[in-house]
VEXBA-953822 format. One line per 4 residues: for each residue x negated, z, y negated of N, C-alpha, C. Coordinates in Angstrom, 3 decimals, padded with zeros to 6 digits. Layout:
! VEXBA-953822
X Z Y X Z Y X Z Y ~ ...
This chain:
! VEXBA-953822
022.786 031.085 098.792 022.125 030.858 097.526 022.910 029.823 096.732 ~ 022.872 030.260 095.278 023.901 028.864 094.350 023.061 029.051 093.112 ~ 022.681 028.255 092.535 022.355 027.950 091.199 022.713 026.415 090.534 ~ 022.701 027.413 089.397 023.328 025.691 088.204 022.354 025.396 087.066
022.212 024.247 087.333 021.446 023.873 086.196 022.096 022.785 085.568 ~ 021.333 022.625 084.398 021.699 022.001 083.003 020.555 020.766 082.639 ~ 021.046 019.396 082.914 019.667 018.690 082.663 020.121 018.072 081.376 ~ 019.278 017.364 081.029 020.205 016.348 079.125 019.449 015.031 079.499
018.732 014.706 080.440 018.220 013.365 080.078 017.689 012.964 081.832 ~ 017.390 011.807 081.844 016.887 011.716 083.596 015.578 012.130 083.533 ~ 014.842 012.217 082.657 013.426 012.707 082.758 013.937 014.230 083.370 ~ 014.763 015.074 082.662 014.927 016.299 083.097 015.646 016.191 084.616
016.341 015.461 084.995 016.971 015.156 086.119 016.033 015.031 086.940 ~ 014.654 014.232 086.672 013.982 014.189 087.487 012.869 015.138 087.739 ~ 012.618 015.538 086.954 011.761 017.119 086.805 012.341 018.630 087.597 ~ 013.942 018.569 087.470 014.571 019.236 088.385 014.456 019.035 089.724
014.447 018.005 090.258 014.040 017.026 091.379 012.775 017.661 091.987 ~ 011.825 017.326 091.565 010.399 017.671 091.999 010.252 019.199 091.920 ~ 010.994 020.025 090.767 011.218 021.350 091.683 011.804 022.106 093.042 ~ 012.452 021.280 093.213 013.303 021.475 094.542 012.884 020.832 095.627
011.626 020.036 095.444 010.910 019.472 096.548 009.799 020.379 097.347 ~ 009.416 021.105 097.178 008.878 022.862 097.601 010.554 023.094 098.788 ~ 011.545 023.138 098.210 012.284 023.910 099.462 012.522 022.885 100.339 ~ 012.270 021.190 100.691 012.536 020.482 101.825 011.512 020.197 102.744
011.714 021.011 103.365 010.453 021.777 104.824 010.520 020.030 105.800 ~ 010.077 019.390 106.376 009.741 018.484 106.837 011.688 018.520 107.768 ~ 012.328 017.726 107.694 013.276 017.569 108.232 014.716 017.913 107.662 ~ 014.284 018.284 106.214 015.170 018.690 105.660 016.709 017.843 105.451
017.762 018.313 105.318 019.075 017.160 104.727 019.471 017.533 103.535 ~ 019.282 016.484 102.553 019.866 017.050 101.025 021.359 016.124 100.762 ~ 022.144 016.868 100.776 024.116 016.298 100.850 023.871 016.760 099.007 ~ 024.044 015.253 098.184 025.215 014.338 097.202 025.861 014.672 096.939
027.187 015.789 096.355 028.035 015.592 096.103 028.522 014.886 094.496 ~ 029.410 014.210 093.821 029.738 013.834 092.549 029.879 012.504 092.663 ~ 031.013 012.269 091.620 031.651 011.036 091.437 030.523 009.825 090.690 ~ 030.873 008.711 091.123 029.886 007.207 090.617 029.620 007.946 089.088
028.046 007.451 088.578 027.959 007.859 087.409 027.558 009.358 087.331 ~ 027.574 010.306 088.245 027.233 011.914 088.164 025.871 012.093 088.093 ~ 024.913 010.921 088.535 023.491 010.918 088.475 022.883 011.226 089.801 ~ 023.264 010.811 091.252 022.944 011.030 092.289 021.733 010.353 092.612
021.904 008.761 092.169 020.644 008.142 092.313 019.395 008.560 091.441 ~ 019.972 009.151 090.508 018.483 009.386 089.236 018.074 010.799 089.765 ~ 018.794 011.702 090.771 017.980 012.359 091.490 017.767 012.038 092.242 ~ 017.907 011.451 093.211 017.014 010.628 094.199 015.607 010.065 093.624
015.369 009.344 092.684 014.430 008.897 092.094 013.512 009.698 091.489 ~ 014.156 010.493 091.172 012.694 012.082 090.506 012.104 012.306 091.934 ~ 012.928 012.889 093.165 012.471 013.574 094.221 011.723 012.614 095.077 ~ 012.141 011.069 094.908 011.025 009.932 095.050 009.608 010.142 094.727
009.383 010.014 093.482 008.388 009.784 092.490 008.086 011.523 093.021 ~ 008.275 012.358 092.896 007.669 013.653 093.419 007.158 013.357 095.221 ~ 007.447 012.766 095.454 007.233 012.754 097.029 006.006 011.821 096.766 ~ 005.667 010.467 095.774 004.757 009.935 096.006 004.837 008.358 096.210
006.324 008.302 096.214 007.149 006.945 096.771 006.924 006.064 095.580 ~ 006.460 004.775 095.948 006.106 003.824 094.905 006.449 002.514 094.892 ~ 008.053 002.461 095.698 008.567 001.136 095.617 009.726 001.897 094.796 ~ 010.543 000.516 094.319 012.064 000.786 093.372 013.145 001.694 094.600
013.454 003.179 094.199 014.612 003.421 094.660 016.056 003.112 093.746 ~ 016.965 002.405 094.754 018.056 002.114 093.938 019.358 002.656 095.158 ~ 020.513 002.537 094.906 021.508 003.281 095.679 021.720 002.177 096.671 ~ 021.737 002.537 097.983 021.938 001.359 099.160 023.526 000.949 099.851
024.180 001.069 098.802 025.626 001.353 098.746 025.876 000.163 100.124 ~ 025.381 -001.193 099.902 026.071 -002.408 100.585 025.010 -002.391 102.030 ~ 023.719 -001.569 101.971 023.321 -001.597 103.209 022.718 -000.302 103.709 ~ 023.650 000.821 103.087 023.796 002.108 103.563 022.926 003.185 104.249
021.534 002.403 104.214 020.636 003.257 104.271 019.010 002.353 103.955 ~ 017.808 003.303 103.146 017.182 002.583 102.655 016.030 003.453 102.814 ~ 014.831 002.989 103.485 013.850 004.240 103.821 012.264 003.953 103.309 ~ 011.540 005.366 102.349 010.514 004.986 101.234 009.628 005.963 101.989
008.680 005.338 101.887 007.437 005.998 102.293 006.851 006.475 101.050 ~ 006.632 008.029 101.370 006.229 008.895 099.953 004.404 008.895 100.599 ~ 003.730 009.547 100.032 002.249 010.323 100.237 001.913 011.167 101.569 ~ 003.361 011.508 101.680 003.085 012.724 103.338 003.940 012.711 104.385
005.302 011.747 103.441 006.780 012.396 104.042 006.967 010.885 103.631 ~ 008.539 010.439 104.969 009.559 009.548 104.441 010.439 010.204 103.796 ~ 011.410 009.282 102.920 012.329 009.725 102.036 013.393 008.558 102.838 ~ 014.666 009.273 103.618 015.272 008.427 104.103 016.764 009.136 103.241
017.349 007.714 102.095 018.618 007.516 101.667 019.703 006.821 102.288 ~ 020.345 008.043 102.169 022.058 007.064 102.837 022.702 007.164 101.552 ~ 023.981 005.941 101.558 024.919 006.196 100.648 025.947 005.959 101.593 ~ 026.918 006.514 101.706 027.973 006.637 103.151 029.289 006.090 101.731
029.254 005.801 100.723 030.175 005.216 099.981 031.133 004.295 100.776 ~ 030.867 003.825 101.428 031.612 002.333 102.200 031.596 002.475 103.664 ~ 031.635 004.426 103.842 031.730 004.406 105.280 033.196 004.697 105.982 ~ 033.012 003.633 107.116 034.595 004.045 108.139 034.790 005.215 108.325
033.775 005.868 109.108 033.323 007.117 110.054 032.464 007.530 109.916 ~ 032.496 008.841 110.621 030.863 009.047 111.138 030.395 008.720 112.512 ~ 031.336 007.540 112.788 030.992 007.485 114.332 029.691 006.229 113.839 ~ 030.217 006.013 112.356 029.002 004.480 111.986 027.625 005.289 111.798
027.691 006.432 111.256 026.569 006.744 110.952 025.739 007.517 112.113 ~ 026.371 007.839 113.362 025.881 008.084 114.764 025.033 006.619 114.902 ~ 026.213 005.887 114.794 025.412 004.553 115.261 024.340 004.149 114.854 ~ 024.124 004.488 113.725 022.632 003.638 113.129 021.690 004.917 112.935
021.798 005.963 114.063 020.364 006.555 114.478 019.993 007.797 113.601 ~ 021.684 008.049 113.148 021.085 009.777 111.956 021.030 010.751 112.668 ~ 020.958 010.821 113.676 020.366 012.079 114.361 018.907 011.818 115.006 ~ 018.745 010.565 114.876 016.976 010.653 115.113 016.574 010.672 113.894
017.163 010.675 113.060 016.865 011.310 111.375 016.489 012.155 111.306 ~ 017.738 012.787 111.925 017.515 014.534 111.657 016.121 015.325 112.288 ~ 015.835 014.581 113.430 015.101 015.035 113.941 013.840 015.036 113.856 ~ 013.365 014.521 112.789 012.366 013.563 111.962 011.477 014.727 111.212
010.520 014.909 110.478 009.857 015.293 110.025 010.097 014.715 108.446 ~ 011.250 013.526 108.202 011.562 013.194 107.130 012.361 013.459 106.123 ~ 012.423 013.570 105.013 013.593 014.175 104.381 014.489 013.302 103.796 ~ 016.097 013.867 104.425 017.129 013.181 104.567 017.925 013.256 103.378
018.355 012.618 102.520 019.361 012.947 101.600 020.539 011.502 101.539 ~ 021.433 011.902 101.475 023.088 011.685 101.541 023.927 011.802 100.747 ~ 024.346 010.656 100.092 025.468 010.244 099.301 026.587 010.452 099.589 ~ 027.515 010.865 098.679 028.967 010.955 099.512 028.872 011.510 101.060
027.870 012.480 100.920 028.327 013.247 102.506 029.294 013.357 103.279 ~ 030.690 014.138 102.383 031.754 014.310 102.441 032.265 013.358 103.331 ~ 031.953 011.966 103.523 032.494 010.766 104.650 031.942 010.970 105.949 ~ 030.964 011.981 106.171 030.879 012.309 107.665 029.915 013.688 107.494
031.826 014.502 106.880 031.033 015.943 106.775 030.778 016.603 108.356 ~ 031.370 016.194 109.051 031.382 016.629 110.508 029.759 016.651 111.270 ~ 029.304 015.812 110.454 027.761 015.490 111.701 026.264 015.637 110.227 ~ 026.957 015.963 109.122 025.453 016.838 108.073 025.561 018.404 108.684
024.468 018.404 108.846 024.042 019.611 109.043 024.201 021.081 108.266 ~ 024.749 022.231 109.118 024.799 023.345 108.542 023.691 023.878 107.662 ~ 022.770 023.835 107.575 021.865 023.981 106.938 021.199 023.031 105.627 ~ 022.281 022.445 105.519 021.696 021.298 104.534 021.447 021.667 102.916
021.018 021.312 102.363 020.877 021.676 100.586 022.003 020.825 099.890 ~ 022.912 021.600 099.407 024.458 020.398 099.283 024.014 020.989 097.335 ~ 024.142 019.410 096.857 023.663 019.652 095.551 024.690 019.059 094.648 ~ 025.390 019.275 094.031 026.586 018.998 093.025 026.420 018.503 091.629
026.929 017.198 091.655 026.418 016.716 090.018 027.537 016.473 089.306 ~ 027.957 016.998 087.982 028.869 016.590 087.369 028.268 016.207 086.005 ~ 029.167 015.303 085.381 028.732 014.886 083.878 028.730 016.387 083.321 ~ 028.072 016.084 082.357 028.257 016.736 081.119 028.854 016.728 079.977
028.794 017.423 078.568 029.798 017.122 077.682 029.210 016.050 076.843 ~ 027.770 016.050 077.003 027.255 014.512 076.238 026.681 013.373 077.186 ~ 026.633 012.598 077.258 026.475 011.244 077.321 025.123 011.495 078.771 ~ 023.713 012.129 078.693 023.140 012.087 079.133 022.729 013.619 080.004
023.817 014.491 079.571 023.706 016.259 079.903 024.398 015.611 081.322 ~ 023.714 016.421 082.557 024.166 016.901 084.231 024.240 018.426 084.008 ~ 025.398 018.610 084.812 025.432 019.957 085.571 025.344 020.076 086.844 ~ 024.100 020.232 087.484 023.419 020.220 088.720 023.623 021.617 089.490
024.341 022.047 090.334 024.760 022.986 091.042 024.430 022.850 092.689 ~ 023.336 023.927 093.052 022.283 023.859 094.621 023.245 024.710 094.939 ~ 023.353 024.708 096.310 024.086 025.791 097.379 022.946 025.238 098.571 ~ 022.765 026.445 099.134 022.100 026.318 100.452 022.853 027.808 101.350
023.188 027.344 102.740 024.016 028.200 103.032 023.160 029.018 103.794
């Protein structure tokens, strides 16, 4: 499955968000892809606020993982930006992640594409041609 969408503002970023929260079945992994600035965190924050989560999500770049209790579900964020390996992210327990009933989403996946899961929702953000337009592109394999 691939679809692209077109957002113009983070309200729409985040409205896209909470549609796509219907396909993360309790354990789900949602893989980040796009450069600083592509709007990774402002989807994180729609699919927050859709989950129910009511503390500040912000990107956990310097302490690489940051975990929100939504209404039904955790919302557990990595940003692997500042990662060695994936032998770091073994280490700090992402496979009892995975195994979780929580839904996982991942920054910069790509730094330990070896250990995200085949099944993951790999979601692609690129700028747009104005200032506040995303081009949001889902693949689920």
């Amino acid at each position: 499955m691939r679809e692209t969408f077109i957002t113009r503002s983070p309200g729409e970023t985040w409205q896209l968000a909470a549609t796509l929260l219907p396909r993360l079945a309790g354990g789900a992994v949602v893989a980040l892809h796009g450069d600083l600035g592509a709007g990774k965190t402002t989807l994180i924050q729609g699919l927050a606020f859709a989950m129910g989560v009511t503390t500040p999500v912000t990107s956990p770049t310097f302490a690489l993982l940051a975990e929100h209790q939504g209404a039904s579900q955790r919302l557990i964020h990595l940003d692997l930006y500042r990662l060695a390996s994936s032998d770091e992210l073994l280490d700090i327990g992402f496979l009892d992640y995975l195994a979780s009933p929580n839904i996982v989403v991942v920054e910069w996946p790509e730094r330990a594409a070896d250990v995200i899961p085949t099944n993951a929702l790999h979601l692609f953000l690129e700028p747009g041609d104005e200032s506040e337009t995303r081009r949001i592109t889902v693949v689920q394999h």
